[in-house]
N, C-alpha and C positions, 0 to 999 in steps of 0.2 A: 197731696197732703191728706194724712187721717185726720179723720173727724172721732172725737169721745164725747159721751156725752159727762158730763161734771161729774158727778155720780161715780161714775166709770173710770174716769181718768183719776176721781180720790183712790177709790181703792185701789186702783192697778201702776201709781204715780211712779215706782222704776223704770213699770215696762213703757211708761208716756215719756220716759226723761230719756232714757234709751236709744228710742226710736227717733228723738229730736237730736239725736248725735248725726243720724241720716238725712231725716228732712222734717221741717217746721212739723207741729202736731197742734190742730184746732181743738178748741174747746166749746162745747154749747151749751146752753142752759134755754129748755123750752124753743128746741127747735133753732136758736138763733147763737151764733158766731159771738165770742164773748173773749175769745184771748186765746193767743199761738204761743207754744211755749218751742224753742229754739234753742239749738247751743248756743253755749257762751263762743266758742270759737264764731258762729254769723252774728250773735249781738255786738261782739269788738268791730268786728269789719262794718258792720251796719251803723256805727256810734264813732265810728274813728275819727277823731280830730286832724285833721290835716294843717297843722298851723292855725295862728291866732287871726282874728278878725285884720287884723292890721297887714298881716303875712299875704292872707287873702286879696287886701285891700291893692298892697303893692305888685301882687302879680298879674293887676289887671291890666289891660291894654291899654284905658284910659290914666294909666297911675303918670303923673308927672307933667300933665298937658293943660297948662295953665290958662288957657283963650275958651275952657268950654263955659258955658252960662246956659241956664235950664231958665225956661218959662213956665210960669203956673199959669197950670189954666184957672181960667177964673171965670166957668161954668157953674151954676149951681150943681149942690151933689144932692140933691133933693127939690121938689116943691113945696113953698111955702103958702099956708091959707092964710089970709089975712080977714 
């Protein structure tokens, strides 16, 4: 992945849009990682909804198996001072 620095990639933003048709391109600001700018063809595939929650829900292994029952634990999730 190329690194620009902000600056860099303002003024040269074809050649950074370009280049993210091949592979992600970073952006920094004072040395540090701040945003990768990508094609739209990896942001669709990266973002793709595959079915709705419910779709999901039903192609689970568990989907239709009415005898399960889940136990809460009932450890503290913190200590308390009194």
């Amino acid at each position: 992945m190329q690194s620009w620095q902000i600056q860099e990639a303002k003024a040269k933003m074809s050649e950074v849009i370009k280049r993210a048709q091949v592979q992600p391109q970073e952006i920094t600001s004072h040395g540090k990682s701040v945003a990768v700018v990508i094609s739209r063809a990896t942001f669709d595939r990266l973002t793709q909804m595959d079915g709705s929650l419910v779709d999901f829900m039903r192609r689970s292994p568990m989907h239709g198996m009415d005898d399960l029952e889940f136990e809460r634990d009932k450890s503290l999730t913190r200590e308390v001072e009194l």
